[in-house]
SEZASE-161966 format. One record per residue: x, y, z of N, C-alpha, C in turn; residue number from 0; residue in one letter. Coordinates in nm, 4 decimals, padded with zeros to 6 digits. Layout:
n_c1 X, n_c2 Y, n_c3 Z, ca_c1 X, ca_c2 Y, ca_c3 Z, c_c1 X, c_c2 Y, c_c3 Z, num NUM, residu A .
...
END
This chain:
n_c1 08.3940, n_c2 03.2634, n_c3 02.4775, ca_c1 08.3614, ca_c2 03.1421, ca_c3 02.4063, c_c1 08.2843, c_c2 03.0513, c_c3 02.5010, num 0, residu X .
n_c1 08.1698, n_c2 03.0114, n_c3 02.4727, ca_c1 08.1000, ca_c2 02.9300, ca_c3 02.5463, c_c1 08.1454, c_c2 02.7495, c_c3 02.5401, num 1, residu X .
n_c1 08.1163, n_c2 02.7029, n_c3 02.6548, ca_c1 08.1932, ca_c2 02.5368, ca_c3 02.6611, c_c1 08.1747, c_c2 02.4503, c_c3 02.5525, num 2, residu X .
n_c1 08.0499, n_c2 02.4827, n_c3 02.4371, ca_c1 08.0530, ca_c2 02.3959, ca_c3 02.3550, c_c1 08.0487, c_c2 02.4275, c_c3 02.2098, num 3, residu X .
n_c1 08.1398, n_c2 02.5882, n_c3 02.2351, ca_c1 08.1519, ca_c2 02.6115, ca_c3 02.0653, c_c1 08.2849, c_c2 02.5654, c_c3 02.0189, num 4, residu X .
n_c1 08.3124, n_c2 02.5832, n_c3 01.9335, ca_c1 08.4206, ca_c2 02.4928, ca_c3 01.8333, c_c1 08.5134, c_c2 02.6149, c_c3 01.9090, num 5, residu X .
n_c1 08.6487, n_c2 02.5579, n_c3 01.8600, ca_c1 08.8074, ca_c2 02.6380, ca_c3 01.8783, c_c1 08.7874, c_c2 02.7056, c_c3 01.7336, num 6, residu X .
n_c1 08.8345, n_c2 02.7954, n_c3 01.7090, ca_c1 08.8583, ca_c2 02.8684, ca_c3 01.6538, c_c1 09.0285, c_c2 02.8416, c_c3 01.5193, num 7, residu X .
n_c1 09.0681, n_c2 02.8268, n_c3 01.4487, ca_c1 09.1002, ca_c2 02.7942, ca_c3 01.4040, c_c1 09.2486, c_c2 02.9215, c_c3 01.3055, num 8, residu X .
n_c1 09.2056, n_c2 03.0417, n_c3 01.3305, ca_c1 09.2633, ca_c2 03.1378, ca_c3 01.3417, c_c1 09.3591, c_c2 03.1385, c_c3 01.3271, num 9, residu X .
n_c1 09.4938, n_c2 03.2218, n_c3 01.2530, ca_c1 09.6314, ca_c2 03.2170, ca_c3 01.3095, c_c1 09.6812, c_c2 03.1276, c_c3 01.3545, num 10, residu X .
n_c1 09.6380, n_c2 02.9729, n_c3 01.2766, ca_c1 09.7397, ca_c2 02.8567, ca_c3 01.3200, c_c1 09.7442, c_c2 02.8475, c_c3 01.1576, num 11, residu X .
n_c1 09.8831, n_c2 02.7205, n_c3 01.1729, ca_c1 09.9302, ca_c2 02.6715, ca_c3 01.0115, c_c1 09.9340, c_c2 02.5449, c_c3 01.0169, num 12, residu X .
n_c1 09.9173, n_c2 02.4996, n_c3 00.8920, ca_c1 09.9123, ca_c2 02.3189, ca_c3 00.8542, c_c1 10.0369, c_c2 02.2689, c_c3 00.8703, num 13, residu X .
n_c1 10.0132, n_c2 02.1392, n_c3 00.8793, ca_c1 10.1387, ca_c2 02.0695, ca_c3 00.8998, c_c1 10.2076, c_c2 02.1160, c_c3 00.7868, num 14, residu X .
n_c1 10.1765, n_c2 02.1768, n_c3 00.6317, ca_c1 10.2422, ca_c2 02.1704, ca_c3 00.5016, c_c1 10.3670, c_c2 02.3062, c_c3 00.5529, num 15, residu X .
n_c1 10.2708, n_c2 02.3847, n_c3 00.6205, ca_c1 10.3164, ca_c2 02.5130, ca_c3 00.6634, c_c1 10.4309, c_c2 02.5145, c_c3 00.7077, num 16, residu X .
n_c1 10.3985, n_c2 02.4294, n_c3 00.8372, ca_c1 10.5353, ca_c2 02.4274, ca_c3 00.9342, c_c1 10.6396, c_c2 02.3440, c_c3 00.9001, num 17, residu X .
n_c1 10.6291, n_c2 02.2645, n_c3 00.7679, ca_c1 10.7406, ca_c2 02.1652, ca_c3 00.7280, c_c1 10.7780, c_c2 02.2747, c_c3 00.6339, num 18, residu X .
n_c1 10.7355, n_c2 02.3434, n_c3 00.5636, ca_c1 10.8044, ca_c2 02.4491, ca_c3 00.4826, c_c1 10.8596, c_c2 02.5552, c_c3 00.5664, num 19, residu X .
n_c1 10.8467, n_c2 02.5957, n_c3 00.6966, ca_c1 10.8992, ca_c2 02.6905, ca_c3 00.7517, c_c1 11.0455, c_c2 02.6156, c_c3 00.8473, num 20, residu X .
n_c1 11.0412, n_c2 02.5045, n_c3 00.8519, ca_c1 11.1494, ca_c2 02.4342, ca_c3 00.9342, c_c1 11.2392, c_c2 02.4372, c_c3 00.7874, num 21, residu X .
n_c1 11.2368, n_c2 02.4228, n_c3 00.6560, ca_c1 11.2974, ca_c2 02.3782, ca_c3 00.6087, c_c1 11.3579, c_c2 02.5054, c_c3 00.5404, num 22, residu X .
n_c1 11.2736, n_c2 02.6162, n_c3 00.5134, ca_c1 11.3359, ca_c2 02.7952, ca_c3 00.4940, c_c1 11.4717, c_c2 02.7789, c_c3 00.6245, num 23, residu X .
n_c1 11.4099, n_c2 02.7525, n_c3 00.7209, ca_c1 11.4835, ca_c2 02.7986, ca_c3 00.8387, c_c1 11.5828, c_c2 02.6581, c_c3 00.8381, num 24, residu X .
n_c1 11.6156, n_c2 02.5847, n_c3 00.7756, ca_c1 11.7472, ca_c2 02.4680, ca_c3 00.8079, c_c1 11.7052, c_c2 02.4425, c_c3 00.9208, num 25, residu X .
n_c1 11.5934, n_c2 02.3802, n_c3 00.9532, ca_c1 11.5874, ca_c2 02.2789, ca_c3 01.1171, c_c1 11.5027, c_c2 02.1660, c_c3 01.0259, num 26, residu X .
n_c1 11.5778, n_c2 02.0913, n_c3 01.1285, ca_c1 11.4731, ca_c2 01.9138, ca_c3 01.0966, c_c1 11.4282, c_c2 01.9110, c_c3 01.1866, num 27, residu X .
n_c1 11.2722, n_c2 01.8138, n_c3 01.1568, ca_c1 11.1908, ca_c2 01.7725, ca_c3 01.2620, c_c1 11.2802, c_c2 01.7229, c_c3 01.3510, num 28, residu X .
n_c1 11.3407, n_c2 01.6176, n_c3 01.3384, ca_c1 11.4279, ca_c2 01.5703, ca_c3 01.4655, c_c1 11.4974, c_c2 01.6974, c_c3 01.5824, num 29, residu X .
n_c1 11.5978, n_c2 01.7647, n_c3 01.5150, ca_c1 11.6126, ca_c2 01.8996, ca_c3 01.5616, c_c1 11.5044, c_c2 01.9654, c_c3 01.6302, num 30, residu X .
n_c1 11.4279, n_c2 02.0176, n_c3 01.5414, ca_c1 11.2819, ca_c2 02.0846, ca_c3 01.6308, c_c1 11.2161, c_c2 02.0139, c_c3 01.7305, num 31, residu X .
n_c1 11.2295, n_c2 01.8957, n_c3 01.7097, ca_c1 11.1546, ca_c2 01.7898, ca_c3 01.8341, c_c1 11.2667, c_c2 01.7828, c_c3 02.0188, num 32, residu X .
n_c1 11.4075, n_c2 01.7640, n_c3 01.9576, ca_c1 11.4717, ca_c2 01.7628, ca_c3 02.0434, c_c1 11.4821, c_c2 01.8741, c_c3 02.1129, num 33, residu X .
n_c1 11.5213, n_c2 01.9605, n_c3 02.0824, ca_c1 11.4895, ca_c2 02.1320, ca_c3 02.1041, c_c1 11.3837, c_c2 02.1524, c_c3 02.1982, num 34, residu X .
n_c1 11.2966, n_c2 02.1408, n_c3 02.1516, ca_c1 11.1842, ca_c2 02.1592, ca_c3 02.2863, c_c1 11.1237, c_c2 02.0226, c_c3 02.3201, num 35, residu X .
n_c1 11.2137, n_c2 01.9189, n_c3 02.3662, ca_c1 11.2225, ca_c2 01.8120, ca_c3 02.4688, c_c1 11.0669, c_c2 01.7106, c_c3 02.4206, num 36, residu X .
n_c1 11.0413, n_c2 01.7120, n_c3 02.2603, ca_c1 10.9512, ca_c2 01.6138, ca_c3 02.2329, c_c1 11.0108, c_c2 01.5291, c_c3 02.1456, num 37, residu X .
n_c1 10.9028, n_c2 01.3857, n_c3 02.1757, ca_c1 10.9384, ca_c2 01.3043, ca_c3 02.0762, c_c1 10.9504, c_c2 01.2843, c_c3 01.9163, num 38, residu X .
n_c1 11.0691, n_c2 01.2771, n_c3 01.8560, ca_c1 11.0761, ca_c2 01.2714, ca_c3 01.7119, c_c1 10.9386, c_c2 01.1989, c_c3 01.6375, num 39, residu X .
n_c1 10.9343, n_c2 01.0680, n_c3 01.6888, ca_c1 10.8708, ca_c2 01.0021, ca_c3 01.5868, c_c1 10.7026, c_c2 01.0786, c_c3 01.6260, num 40, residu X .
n_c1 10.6993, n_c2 01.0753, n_c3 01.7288, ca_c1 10.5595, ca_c2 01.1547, ca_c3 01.7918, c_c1 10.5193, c_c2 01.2785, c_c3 01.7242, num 41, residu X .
n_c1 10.6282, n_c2 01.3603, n_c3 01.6923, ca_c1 10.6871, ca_c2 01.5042, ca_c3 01.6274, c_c1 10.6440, c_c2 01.4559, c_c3 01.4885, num 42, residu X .
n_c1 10.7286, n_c2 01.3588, n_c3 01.4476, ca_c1 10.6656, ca_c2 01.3516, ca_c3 01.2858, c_c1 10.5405, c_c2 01.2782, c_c3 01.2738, num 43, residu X .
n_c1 10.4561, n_c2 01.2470, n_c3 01.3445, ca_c1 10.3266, ca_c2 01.2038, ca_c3 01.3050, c_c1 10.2405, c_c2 01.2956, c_c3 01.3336, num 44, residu X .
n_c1 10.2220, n_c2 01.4301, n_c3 01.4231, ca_c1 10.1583, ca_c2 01.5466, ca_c3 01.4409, c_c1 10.1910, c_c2 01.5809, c_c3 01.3141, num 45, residu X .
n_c1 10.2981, n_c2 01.5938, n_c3 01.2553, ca_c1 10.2793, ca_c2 01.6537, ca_c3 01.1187, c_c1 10.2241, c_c2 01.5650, c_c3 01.0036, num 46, residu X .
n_c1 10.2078, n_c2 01.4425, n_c3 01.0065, ca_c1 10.1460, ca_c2 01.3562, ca_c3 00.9037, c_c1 10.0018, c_c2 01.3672, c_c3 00.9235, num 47, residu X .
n_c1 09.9840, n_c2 01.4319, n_c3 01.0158, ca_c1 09.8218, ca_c2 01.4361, ca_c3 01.0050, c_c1 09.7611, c_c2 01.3896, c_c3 01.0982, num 48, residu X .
n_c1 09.8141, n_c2 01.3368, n_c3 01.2438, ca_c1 09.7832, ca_c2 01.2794, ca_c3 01.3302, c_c1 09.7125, c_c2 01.3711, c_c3 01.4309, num 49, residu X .
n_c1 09.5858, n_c2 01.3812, n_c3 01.4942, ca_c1 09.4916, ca_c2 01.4976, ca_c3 01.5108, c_c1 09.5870, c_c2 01.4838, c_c3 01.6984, num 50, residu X .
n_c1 09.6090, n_c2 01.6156, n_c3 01.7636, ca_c1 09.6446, ca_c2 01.6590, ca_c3 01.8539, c_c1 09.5717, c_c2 01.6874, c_c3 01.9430, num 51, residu X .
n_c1 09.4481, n_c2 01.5786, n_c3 01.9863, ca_c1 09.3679, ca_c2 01.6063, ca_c3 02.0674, c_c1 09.3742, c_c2 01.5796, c_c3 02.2191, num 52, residu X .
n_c1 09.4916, n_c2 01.5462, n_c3 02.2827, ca_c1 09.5563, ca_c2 01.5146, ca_c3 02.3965, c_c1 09.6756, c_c2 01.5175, c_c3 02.4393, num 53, residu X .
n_c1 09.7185, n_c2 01.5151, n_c3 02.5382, ca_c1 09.8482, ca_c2 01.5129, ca_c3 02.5680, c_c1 09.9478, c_c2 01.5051, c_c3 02.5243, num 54, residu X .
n_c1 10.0692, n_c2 01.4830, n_c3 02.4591, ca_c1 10.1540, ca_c2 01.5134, ca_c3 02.3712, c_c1 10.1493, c_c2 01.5461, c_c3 02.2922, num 55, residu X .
n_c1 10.0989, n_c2 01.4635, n_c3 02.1652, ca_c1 10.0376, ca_c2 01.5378, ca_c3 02.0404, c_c1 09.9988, c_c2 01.6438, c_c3 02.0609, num 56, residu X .
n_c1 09.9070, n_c2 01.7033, n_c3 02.1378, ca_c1 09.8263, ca_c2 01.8188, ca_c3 02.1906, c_c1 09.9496, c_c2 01.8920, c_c3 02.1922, num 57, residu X .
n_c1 10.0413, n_c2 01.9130, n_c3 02.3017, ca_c1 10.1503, ca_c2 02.0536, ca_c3 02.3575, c_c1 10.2308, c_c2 02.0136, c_c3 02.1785, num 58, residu X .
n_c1 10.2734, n_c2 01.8818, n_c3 02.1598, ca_c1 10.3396, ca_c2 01.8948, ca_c3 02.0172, c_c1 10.2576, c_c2 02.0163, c_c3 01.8889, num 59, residu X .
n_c1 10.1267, n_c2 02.0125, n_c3 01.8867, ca_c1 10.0716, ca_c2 02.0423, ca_c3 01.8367, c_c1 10.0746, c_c2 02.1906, c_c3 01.8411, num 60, residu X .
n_c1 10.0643, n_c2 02.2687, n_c3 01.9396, ca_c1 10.0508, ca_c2 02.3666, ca_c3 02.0049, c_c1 10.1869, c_c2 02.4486, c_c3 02.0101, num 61, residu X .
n_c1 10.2935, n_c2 02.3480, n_c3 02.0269, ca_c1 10.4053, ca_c2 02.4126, ca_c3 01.9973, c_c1 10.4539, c_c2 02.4581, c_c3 01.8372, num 62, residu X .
n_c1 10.4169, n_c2 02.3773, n_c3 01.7910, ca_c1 10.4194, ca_c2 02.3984, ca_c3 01.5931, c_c1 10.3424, c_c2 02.5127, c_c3 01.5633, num 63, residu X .
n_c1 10.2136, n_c2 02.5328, n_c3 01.6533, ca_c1 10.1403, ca_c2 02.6283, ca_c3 01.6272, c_c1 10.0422, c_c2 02.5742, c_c3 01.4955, num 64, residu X .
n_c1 10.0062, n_c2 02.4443, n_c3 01.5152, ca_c1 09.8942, ca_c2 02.3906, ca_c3 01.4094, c_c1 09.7561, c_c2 02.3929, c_c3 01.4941, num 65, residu X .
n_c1 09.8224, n_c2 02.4261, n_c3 01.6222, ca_c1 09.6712, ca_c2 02.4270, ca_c3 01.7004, c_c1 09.6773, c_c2 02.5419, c_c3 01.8129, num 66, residu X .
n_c1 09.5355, n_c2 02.6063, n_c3 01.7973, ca_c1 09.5591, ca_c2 02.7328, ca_c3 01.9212, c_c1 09.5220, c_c2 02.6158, c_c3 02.0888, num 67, residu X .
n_c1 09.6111, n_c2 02.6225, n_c3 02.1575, ca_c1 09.5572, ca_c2 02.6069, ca_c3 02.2847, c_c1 09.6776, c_c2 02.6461, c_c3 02.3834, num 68, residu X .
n_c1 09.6653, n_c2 02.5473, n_c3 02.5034, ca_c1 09.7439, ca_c2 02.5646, ca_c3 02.6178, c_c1 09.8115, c_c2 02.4334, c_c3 02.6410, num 69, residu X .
n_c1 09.9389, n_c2 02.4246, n_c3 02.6008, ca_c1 10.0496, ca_c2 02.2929, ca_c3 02.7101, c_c1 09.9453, c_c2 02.2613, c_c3 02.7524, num 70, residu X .
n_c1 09.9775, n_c2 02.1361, n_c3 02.7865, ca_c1 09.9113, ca_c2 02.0348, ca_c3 02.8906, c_c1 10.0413, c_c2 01.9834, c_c3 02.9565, num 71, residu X .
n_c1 09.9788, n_c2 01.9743, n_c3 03.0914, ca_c1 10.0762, ca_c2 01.8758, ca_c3 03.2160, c_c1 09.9765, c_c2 01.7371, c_c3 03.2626, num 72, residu X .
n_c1 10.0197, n_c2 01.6256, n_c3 03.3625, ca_c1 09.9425, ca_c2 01.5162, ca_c3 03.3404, c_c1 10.0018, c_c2 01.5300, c_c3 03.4864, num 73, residu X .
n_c1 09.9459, n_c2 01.5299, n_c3 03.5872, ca_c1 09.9248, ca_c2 01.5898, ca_c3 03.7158, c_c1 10.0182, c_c2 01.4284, c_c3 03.7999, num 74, residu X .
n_c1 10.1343, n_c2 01.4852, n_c3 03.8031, ca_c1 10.2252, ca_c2 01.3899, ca_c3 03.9120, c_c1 10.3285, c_c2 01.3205, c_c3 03.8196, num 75, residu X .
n_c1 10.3287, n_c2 01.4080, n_c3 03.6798, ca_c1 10.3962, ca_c2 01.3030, ca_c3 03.6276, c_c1 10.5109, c_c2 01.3703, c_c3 03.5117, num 76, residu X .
n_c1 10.5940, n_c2 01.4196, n_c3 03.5062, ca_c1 10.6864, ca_c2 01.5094, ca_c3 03.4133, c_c1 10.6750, c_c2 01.4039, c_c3 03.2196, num 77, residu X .
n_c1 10.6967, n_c2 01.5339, n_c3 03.1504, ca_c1 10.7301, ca_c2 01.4754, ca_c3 03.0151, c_c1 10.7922, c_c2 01.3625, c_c3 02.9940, num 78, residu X .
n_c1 10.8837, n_c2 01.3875, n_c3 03.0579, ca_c1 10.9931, ca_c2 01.2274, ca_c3 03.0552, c_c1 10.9532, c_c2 01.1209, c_c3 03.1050, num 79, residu X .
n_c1 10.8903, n_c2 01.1204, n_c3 03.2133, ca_c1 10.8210, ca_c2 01.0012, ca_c3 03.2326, c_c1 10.7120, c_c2 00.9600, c_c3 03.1661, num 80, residu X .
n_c1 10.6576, n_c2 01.0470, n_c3 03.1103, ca_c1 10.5698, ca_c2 00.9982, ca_c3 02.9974, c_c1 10.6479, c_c2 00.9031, c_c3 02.8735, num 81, residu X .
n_c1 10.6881, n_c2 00.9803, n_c3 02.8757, ca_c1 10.7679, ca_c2 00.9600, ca_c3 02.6877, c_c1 10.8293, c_c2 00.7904, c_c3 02.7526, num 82, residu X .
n_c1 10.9143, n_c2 00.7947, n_c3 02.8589, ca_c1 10.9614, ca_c2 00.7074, ca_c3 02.9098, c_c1 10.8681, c_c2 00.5642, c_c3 02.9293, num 83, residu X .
n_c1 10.7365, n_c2 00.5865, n_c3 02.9908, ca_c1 10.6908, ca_c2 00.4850, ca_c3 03.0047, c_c1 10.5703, c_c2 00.4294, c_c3 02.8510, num 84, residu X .
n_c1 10.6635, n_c2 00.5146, n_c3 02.7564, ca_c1 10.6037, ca_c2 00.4955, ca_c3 02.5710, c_c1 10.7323, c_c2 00.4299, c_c3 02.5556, num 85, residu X .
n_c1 10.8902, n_c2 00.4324, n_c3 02.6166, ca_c1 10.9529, ca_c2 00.3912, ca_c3 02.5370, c_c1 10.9940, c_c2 00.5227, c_c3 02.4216, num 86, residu X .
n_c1 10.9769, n_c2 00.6461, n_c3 02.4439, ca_c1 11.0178, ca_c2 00.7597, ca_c3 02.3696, c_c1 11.1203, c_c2 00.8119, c_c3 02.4035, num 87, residu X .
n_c1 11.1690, n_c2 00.7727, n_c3 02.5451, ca_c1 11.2910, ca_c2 00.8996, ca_c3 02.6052, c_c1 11.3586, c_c2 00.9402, c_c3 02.5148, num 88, residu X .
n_c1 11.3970, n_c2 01.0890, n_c3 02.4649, ca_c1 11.4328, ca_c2 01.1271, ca_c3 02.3722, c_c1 11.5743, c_c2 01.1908, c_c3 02.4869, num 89, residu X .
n_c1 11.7000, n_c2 01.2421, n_c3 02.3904, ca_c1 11.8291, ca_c2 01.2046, ca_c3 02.4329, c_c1 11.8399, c_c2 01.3857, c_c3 02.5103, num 90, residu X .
n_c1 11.7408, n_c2 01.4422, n_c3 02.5418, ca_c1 11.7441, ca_c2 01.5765, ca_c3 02.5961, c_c1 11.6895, c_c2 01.5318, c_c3 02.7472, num 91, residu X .
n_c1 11.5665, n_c2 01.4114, n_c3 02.7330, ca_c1 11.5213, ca_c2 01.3826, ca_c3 02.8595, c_c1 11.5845, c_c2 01.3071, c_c3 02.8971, num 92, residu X .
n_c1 11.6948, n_c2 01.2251, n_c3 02.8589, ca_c1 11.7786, ca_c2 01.1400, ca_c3 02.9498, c_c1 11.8994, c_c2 01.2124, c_c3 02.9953, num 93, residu X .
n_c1 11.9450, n_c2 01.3508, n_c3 02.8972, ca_c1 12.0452, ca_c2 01.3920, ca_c3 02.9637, c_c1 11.9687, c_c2 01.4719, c_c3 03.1061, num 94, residu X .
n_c1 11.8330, n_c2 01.5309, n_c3 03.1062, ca_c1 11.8061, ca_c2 01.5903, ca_c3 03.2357, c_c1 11.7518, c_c2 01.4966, c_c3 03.3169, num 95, residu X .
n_c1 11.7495, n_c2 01.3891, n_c3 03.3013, ca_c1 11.7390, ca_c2 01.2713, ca_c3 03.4399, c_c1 11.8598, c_c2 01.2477, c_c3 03.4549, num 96, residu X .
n_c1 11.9942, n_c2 01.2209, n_c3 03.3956, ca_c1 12.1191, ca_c2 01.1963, ca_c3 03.4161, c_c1 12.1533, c_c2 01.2834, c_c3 03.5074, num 97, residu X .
n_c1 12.1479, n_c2 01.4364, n_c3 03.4401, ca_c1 12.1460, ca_c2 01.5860, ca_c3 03.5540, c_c1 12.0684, c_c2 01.5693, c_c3 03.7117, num 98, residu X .
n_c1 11.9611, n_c2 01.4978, n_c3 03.6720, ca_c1 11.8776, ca_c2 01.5262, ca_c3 03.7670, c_c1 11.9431, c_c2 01.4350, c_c3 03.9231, num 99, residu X .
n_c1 11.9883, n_c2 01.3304, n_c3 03.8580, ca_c1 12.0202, ca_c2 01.2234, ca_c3 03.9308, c_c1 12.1836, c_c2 01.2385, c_c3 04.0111, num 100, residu X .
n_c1 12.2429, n_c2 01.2677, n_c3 03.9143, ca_c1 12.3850, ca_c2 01.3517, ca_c3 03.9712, c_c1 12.3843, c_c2 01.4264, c_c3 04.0632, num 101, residu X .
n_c1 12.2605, n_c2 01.5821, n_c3 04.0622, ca_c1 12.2935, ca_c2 01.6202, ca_c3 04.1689, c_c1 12.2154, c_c2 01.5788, c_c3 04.3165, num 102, residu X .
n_c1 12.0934, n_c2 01.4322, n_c3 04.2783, ca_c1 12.0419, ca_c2 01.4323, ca_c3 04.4395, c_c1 12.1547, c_c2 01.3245, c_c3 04.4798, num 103, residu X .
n_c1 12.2308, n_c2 01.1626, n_c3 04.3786, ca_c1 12.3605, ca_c2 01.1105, ca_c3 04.4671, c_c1 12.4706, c_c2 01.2420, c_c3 04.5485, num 104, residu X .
n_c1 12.4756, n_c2 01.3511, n_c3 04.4753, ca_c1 12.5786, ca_c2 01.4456, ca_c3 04.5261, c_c1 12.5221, c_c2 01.4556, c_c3 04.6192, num 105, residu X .
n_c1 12.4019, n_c2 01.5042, n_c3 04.6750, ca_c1 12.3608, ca_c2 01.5634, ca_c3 04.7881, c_c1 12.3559, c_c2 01.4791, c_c3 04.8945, num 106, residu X .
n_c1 12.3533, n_c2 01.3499, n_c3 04.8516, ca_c1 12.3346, ca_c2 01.2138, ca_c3 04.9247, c_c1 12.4462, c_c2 01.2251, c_c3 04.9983, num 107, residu X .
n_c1 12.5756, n_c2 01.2029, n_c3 04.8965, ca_c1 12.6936, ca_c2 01.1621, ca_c3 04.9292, c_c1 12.7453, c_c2 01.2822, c_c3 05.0187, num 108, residu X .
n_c1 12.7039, n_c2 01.3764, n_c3 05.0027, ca_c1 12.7594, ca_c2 01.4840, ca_c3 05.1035, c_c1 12.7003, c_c2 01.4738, c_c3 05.2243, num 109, residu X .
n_c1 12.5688, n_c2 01.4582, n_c3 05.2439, ca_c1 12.5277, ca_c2 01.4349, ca_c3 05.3611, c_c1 12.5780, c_c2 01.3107, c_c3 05.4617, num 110, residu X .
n_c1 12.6101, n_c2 01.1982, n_c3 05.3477, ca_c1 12.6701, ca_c2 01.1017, ca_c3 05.4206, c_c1 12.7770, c_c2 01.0934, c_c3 05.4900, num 111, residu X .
n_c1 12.9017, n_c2 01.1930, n_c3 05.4125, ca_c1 13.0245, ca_c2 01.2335, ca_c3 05.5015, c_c1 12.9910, c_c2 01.3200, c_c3 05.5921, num 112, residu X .
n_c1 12.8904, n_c2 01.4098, n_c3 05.6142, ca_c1 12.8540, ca_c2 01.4755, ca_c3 05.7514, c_c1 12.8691, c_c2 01.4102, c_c3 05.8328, num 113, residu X .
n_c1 12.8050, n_c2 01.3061, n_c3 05.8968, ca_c1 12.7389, ca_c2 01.2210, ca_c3 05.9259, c_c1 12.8432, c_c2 01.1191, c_c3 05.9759, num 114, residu X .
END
């Protein structure tokens, strides 16, 4: 594919698609969003029609499979802190900063009784 032909459009499904296939399958958007660590309300506006041409929307997009591409990462900066500095932290990314944070005080605190 040369740099300035269109994406291809192929083997992806509409938002109509994937709200009928969450709902065969008993998952809610909320569910499906939390599940793979995206934002709900973010989650339900990729499906209202909101075009996925960047960073969240984009991997949201991509994960539904309404769009062929590749995840995106935002170089120095994890999901959660994204979502976080939107005001999105969704309750999967606060339990793995909670995790995250537990075990570097542990490591702290152990080093400190070395010591």
């Amino acid at each position: 594919m040369s740099k300035h032909s269109k994406p291809t459009t192929q083997g992806t499904r509409t938002p109509q698609e994937v709200l009928e296939w969450l709902e065969y399958n008993g998952i809610s958007v909320a569910q499906w969003a939390r599940e793979h660590g995206f934002s709900v309300g973010l989650t339900r506006s990729v499906l209202r029609g909101r075009p996925g041409r960047r960073g969240m929307s984009h991997n949201i997009a991509v994960a539904l499979g309404i769009k062929r591409g590749v995840p995106t990462a935002l170089p120095g900066r994890s999901d959660a802190d994204l979502c976080a500095s939107r005001g999105q932290l969704n309750s999967a990314a606060q339990r793995a900063r909670r995790q995250a944070g537990n075990v570097q005080s542990g490591a702290a605190h152990t080093q400190q009784e070395a010591a």
